[in-house]
Biopython code that builds the backbone (N, CA, C, O; Angstrom):
import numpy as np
from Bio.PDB.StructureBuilder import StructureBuilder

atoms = [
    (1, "UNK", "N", (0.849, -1.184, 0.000)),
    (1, "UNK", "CA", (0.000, 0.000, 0.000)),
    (1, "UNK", "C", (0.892, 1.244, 0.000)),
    (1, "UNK", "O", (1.953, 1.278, 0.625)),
    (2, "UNK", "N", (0.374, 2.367, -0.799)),
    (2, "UNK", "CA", (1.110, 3.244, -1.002)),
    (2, "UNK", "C", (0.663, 4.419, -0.111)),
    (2, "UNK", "O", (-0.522, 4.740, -0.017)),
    (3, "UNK", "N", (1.844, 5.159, 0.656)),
    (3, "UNK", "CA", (1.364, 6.652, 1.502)),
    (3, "UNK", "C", (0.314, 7.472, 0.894)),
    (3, "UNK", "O", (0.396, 7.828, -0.282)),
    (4, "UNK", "N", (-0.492, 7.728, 1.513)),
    (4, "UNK", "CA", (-1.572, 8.842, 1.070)),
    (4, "UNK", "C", (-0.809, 10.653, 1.205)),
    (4, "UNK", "O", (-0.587, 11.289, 2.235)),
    (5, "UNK", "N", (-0.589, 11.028, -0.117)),
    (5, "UNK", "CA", (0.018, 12.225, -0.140)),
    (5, "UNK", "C", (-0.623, 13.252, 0.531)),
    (5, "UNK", "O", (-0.004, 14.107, 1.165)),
    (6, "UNK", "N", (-2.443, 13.199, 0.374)),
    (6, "UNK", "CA", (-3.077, 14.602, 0.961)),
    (6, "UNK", "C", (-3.113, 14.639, 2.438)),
    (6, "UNK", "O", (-3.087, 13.638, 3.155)),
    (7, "UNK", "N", (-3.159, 15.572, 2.745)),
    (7, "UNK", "CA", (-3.433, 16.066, 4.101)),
    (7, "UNK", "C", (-4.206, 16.969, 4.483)),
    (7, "UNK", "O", (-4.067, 18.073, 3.957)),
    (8, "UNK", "N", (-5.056, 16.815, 5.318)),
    (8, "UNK", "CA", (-6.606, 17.816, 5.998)),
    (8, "UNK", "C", (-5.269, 19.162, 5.742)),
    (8, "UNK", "O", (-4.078, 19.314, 6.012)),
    (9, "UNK", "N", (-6.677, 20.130, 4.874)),
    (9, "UNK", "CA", (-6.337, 20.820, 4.639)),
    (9, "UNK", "C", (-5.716, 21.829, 3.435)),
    (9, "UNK", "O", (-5.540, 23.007, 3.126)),
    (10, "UNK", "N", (-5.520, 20.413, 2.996)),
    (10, "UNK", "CA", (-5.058, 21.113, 1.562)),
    (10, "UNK", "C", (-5.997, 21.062, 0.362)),
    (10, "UNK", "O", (-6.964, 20.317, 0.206)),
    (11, "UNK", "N", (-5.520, 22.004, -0.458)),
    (11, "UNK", "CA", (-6.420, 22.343, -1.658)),
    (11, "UNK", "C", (-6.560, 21.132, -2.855)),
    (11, "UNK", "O", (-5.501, 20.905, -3.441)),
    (12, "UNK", "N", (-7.300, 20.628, -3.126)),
    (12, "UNK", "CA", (-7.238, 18.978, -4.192)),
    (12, "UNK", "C", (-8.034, 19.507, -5.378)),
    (12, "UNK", "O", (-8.770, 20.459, -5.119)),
    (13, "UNK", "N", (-8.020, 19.096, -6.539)),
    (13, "UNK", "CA", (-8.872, 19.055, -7.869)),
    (13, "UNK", "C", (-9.327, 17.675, -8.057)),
    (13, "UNK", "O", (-8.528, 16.752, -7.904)),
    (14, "UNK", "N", (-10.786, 17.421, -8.439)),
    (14, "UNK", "CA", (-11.098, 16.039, -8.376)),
    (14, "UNK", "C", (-10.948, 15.710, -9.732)),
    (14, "UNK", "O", (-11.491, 16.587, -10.404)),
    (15, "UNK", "N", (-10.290, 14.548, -10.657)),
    (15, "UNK", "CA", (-9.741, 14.193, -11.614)),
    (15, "UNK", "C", (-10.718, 13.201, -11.781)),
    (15, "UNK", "O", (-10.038, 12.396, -12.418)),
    (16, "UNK", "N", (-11.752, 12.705, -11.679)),
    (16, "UNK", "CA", (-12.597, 11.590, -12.155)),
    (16, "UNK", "C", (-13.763, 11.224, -11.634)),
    (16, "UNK", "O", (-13.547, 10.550, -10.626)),
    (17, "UNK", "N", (-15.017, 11.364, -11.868)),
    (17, "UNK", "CA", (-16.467, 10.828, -11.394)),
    (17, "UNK", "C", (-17.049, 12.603, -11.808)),
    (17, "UNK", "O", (-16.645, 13.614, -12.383)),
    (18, "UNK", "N", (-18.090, 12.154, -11.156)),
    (18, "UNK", "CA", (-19.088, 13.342, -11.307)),
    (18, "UNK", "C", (-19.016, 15.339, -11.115)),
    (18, "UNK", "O", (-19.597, 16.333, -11.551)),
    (19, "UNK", "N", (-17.925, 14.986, -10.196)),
    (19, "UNK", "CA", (-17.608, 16.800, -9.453)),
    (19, "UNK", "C", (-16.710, 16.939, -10.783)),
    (19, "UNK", "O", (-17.092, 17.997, -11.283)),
    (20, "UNK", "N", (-15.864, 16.479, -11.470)),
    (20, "UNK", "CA", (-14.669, 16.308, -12.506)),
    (20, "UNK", "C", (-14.397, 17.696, -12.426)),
    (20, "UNK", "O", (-15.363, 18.432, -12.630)),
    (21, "UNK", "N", (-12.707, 18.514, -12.038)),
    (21, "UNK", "CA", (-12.488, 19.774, -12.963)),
    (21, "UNK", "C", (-13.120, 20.853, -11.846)),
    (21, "UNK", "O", (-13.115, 22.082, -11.913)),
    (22, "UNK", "N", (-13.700, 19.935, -10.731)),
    (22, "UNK", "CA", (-13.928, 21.141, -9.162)),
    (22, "UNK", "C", (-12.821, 21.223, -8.310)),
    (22, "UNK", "O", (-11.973, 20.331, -8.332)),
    (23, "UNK", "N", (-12.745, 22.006, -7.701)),
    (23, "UNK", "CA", (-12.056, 22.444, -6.545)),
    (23, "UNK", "C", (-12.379, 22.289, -4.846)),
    (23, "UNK", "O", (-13.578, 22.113, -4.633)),
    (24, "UNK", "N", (-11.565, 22.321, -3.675)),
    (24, "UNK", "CA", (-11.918, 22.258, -2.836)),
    (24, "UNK", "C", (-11.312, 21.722, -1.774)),
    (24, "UNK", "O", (-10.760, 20.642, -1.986)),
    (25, "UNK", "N", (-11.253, 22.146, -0.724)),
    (25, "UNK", "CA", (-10.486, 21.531, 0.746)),
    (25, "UNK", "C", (-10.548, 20.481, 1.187)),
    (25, "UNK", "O", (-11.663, 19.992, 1.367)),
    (26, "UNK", "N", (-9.693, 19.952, 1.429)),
    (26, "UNK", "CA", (-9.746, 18.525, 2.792)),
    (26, "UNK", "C", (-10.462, 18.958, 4.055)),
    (26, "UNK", "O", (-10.095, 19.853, 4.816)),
    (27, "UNK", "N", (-11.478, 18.236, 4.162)),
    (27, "UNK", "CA", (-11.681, 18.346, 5.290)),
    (27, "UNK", "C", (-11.148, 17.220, 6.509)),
    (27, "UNK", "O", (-10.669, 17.321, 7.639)),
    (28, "UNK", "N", (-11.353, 16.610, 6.005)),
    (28, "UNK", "CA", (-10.611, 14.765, 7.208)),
    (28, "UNK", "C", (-9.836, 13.814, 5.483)),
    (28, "UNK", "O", (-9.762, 14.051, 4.277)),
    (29, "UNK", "N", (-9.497, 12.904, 6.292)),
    (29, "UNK", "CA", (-8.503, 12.164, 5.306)),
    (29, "UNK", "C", (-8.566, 10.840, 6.299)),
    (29, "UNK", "O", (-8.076, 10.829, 7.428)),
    (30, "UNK", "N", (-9.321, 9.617, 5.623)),
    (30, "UNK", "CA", (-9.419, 8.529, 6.072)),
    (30, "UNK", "C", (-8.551, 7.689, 5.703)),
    (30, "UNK", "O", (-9.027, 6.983, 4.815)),
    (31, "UNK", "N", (-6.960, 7.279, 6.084)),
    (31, "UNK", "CA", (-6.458, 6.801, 5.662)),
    (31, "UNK", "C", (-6.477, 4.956, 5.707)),
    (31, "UNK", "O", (-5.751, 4.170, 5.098)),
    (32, "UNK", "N", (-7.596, 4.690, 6.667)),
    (32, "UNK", "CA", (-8.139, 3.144, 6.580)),
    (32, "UNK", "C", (-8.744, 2.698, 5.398)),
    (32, "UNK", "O", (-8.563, 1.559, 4.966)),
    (33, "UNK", "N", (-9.525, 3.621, 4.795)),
    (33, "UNK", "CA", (-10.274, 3.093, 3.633)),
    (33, "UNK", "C", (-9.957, 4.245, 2.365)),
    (33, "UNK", "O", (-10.704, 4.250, 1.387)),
    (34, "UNK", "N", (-8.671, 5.322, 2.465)),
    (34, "UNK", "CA", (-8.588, 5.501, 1.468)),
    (34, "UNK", "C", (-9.439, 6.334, 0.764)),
    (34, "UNK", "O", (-9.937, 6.300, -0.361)),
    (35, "UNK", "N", (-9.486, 7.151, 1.781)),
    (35, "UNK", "CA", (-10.698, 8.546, 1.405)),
    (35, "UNK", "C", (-10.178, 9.617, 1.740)),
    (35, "UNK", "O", (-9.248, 9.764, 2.534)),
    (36, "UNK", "N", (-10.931, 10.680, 0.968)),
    (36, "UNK", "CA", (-11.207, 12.158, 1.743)),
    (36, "UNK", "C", (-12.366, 13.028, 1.602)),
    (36, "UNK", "O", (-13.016, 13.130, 0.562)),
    (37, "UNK", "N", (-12.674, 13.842, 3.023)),
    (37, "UNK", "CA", (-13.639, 14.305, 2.850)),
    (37, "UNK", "C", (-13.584, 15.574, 2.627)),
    (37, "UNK", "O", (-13.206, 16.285, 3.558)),
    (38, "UNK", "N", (-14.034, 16.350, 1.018)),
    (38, "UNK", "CA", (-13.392, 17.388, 0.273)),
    (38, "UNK", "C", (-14.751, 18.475, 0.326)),
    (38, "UNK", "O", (-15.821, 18.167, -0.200)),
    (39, "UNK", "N", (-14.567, 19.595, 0.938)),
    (39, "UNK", "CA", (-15.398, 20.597, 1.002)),
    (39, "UNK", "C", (-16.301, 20.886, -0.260)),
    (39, "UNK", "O", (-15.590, 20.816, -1.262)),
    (40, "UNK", "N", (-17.363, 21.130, -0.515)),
    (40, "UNK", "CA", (-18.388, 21.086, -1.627)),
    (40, "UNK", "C", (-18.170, 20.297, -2.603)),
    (40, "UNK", "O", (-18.627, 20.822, -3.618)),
    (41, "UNK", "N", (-17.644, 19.169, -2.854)),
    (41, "UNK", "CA", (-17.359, 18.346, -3.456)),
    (41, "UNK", "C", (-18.538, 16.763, -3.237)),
    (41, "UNK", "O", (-18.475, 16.363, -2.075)),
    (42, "UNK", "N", (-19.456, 15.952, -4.090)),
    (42, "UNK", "CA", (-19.118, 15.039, -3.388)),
    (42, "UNK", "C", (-20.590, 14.796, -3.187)),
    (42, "UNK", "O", (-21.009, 13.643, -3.291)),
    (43, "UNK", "N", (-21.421, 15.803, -2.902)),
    (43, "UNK", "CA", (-22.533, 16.029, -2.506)),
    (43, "UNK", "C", (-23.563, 15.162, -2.334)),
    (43, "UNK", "O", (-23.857, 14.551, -3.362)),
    (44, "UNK", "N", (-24.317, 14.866, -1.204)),
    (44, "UNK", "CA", (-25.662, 13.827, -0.920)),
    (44, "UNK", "C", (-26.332, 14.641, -0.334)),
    (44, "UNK", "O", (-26.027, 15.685, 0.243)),
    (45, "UNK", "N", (-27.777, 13.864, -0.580)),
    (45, "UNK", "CA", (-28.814, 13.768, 0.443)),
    (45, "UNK", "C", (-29.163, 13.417, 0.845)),
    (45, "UNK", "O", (-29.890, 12.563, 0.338)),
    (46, "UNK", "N", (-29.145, 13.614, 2.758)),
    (46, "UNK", "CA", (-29.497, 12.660, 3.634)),
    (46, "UNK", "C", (-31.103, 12.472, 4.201)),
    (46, "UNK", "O", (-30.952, 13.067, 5.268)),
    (47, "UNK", "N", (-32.470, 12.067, 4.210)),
    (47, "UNK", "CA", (-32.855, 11.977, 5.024)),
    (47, "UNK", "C", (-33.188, 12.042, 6.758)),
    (47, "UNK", "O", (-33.083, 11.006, 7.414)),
    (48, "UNK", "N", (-33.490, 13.013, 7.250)),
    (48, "UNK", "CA", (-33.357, 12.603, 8.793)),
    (48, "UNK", "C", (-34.335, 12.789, 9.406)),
    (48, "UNK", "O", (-34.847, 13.905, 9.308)),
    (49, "UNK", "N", (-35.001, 11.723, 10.311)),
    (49, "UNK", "CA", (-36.168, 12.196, 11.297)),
    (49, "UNK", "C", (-35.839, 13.389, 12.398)),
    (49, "UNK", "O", (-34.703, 13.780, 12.666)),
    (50, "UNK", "N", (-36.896, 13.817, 12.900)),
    (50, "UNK", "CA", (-36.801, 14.975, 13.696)),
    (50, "UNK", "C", (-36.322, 14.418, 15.170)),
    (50, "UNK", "O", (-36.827, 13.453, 15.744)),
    (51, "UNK", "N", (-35.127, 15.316, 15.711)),
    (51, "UNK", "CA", (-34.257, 14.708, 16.563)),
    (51, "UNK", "C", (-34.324, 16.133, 17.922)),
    (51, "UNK", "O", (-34.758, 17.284, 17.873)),
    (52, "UNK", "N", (-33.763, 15.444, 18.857)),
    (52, "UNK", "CA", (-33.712, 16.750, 19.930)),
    (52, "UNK", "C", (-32.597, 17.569, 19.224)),
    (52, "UNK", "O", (-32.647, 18.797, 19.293)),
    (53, "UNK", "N", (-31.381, 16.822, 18.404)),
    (53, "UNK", "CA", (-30.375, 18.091, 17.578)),
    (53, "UNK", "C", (-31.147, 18.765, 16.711)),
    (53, "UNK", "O", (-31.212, 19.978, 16.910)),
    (54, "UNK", "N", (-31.764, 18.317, 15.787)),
    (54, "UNK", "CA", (-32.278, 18.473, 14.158)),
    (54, "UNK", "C", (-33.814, 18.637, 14.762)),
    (54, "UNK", "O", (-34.425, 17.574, 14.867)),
    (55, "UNK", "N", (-34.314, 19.501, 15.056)),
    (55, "UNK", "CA", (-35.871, 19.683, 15.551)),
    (55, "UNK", "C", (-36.919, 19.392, 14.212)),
    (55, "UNK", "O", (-37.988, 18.785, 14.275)),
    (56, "UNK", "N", (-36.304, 20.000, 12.990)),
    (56, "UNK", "CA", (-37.120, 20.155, 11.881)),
    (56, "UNK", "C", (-37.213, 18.477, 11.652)),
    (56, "UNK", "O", (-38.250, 17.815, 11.607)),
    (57, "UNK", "N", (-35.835, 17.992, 11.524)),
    (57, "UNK", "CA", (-35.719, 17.067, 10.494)),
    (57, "UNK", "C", (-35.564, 17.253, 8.880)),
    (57, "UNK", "O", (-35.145, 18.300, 8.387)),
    (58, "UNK", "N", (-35.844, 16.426, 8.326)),
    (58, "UNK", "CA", (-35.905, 16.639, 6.617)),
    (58, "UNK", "C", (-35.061, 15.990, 5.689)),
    (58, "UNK", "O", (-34.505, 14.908, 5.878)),
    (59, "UNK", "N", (-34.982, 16.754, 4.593)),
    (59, "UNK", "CA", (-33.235, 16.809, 3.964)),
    (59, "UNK", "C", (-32.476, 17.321, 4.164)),
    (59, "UNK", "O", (-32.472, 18.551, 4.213)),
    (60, "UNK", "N", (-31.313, 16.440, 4.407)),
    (60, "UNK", "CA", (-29.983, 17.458, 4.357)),
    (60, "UNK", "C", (-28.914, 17.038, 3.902)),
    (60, "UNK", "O", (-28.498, 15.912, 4.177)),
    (61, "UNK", "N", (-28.144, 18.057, 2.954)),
    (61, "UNK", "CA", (-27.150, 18.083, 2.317)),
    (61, "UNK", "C", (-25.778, 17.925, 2.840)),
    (61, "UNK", "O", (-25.347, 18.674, 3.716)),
    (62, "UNK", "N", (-25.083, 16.971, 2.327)),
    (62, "UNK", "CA", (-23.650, 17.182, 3.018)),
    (62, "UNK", "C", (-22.875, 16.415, 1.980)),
    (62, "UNK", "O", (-23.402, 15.918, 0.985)),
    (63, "UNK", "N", (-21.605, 16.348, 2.268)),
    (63, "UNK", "CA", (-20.331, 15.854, 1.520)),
    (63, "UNK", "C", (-20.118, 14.509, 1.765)),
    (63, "UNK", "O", (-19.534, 14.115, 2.775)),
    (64, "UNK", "N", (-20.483, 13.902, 1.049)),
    (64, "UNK", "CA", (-19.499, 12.194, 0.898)),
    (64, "UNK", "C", (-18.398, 12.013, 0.780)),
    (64, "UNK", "O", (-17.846, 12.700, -0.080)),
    (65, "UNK", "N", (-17.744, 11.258, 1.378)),
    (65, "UNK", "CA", (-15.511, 10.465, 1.338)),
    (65, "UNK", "C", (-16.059, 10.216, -0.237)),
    (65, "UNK", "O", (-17.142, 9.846, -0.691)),
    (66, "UNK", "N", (-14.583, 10.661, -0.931)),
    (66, "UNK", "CA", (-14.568, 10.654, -2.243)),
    (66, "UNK", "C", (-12.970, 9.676, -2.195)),
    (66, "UNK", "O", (-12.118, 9.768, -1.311)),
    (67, "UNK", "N", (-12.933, 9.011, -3.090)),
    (67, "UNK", "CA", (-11.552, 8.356, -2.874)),
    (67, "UNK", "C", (-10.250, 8.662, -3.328)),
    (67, "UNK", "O", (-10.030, 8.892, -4.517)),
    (68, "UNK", "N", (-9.185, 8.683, -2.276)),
    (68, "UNK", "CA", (-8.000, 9.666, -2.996)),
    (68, "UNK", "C", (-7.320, 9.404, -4.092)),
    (68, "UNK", "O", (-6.300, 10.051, -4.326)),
    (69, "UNK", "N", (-7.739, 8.460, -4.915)),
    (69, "UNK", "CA", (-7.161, 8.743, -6.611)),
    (69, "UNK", "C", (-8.262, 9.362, -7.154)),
    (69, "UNK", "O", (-8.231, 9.551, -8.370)),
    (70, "UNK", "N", (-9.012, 9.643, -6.674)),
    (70, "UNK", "CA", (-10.093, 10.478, -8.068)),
    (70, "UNK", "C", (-9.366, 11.742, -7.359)),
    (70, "UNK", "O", (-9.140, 12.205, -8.477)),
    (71, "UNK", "N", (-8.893, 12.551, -6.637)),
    (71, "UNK", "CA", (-8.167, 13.879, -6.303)),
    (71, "UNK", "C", (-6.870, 13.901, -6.579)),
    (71, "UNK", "O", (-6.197, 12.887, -6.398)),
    (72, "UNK", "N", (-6.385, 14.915, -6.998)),
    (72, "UNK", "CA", (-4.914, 15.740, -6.925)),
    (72, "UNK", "C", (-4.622, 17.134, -6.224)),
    (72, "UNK", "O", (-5.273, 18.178, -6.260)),
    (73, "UNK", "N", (-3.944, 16.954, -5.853)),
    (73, "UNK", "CA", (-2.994, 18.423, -4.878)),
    (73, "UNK", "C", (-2.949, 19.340, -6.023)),
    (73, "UNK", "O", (-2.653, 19.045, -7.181)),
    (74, "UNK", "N", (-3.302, 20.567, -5.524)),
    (74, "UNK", "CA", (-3.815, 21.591, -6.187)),
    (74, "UNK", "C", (-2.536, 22.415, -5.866)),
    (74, "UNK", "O", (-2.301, 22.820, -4.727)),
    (75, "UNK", "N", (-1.579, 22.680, -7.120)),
    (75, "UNK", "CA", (-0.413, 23.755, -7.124)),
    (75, "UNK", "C", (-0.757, 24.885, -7.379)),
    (75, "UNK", "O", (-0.929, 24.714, -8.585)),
    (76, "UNK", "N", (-1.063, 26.182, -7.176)),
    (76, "UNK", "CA", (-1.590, 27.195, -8.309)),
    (76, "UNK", "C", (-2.586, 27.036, -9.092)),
    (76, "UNK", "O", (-2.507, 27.340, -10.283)),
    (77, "UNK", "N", (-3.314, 26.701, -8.728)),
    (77, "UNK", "CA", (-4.383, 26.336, -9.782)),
    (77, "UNK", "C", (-3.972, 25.350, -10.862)),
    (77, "UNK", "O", (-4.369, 25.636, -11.992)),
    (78, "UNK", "N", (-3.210, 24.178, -10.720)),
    (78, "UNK", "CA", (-2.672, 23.459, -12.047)),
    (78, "UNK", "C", (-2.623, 21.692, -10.763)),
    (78, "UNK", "O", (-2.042, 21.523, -9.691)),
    (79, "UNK", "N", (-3.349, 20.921, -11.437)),
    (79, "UNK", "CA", (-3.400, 19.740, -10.568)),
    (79, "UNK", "C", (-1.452, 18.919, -10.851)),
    (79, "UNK", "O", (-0.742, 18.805, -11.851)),
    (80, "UNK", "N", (-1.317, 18.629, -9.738)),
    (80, "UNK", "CA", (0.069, 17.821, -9.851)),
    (80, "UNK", "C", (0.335, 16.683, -8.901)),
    (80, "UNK", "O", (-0.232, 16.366, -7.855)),
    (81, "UNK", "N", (1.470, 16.094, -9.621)),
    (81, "UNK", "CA", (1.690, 15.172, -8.197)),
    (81, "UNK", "C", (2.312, 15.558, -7.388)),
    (81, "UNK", "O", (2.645, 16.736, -7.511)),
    (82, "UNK", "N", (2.726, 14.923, -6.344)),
    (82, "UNK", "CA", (3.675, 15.345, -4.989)),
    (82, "UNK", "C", (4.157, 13.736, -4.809)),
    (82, "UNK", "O", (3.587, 12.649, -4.901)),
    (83, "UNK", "N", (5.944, 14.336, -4.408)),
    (83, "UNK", "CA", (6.966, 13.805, -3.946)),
    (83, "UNK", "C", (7.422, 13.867, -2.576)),
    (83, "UNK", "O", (6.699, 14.230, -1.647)),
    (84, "UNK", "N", (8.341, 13.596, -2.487)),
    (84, "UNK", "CA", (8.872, 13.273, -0.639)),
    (84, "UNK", "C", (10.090, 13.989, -1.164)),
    (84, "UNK", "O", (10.513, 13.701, -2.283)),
    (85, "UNK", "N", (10.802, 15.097, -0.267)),
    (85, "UNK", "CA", (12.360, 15.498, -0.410)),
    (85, "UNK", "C", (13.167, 15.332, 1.196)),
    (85, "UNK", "O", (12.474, 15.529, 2.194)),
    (86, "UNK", "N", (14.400, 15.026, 1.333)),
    (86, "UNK", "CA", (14.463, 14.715, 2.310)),
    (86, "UNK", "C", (15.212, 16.417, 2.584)),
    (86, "UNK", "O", (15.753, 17.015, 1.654)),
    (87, "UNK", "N", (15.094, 17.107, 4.253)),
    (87, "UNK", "CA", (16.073, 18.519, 3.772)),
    (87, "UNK", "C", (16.688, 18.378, 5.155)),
    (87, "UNK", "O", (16.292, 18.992, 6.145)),
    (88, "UNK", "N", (17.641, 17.558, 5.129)),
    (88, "UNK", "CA", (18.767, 17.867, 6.078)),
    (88, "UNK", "C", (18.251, 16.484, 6.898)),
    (88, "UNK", "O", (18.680, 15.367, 6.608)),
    (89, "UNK", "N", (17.368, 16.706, 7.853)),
    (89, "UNK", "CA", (16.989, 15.189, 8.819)),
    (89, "UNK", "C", (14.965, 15.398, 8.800)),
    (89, "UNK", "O", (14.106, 14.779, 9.428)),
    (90, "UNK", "N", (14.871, 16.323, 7.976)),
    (90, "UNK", "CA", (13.464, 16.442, 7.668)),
    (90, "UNK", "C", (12.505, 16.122, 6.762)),
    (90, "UNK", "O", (12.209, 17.160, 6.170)),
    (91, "UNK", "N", (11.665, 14.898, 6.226)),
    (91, "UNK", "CA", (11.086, 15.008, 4.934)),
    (91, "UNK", "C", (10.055, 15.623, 4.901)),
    (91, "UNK", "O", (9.110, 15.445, 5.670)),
    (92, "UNK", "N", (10.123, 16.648, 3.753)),
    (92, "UNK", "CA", (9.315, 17.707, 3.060)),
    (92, "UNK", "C", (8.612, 17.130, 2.001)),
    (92, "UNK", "O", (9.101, 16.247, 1.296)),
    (93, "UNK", "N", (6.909, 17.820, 1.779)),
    (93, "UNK", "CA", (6.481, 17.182, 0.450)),
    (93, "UNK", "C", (6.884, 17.924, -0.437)),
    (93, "UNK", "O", (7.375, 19.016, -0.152)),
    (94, "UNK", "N", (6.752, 17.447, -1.848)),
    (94, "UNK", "CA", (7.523, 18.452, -2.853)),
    (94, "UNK", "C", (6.506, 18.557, -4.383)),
    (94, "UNK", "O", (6.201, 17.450, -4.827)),
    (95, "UNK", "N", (5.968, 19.812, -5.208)),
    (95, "UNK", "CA", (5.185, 19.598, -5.920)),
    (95, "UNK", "C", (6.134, 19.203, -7.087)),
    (95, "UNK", "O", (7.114, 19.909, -7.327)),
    (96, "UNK", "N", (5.805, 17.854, -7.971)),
    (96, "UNK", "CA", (6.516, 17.517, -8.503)),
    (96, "UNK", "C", (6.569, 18.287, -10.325)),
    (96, "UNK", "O", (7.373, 18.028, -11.221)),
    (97, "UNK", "N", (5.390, 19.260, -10.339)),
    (97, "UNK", "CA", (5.272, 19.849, -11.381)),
    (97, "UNK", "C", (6.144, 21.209, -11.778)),
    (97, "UNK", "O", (6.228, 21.711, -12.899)),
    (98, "UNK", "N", (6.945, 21.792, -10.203)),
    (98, "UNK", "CA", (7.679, 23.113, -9.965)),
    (98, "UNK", "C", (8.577, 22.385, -9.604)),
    (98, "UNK", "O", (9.665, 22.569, -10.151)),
    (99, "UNK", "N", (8.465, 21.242, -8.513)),
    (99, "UNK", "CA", (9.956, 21.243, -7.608)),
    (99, "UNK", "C", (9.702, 22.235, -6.185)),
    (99, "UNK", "O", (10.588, 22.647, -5.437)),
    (100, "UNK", "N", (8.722, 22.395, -6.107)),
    (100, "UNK", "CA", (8.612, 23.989, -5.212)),
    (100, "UNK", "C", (8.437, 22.904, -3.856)),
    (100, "UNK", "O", (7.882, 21.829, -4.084)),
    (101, "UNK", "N", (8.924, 23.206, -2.434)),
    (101, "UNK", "CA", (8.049, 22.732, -1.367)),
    (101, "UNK", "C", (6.618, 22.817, -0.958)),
    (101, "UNK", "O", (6.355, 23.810, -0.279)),
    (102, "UNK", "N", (5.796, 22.138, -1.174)),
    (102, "UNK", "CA", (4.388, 22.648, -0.220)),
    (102, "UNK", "C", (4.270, 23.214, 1.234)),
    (102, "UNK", "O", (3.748, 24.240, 1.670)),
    (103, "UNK", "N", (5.036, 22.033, 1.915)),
    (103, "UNK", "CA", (4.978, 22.754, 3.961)),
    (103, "UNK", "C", (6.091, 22.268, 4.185)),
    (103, "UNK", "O", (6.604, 22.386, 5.298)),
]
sb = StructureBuilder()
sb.init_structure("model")
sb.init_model(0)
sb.init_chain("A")
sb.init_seg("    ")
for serial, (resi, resn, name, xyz) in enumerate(atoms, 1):
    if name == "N":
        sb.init_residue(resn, " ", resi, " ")
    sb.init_atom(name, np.array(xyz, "f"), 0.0, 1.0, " ", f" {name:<3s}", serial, name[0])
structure = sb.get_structure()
């Protein structure tokens, strides 16, 4: 199994299924099953009975785990991959389309 490059937080472009060519944040990153959960991306509707949280009940909208090969790390607005650099006793991710560091 291969390291999951994204990390909560960062900016992804979804490369395949329905959102195709959107944008949007990490919100969590399930690395058991190989997901992430990407801000307006993704979209369902849930059903819910009326609860002491949810008084109304109804529909409600929220984001589905999308799986991390349909996303890429978002450089500048240009989707790329990311590498590992090692810098001194530290590994850094690295966008592999610049060479530039991410964090």
């Amino acid at each position: 199994m291969s390291t999951i490059k994204i990390k909560k937080g960062d900016t992804v472009k979804v490369i395949a299924g329905k959102d195709k060519d959107k944008e949007g944040k990490v919100i969590a990153v399930n690395m058991k099953n190989h997901t992430a959960l990407v801000e307006g991306i993704n979209k369902i509707t849930k059903h819910s009975k009326p609860s002491a949280a949810n008084q109304a009940g109804g529909i409600i909208e929220k984001e589905a785990p999308i799986d991390i090969s349909n996303v890429m790390y978002s450089h500048k607005g240009k989707a790329t991959r990311i590498g590992f650099k090692m810098d001194g006793d530290k590994k850094t991710r690295v966008a592999k389309s610049t060479g530039e560091v991410i964090d």
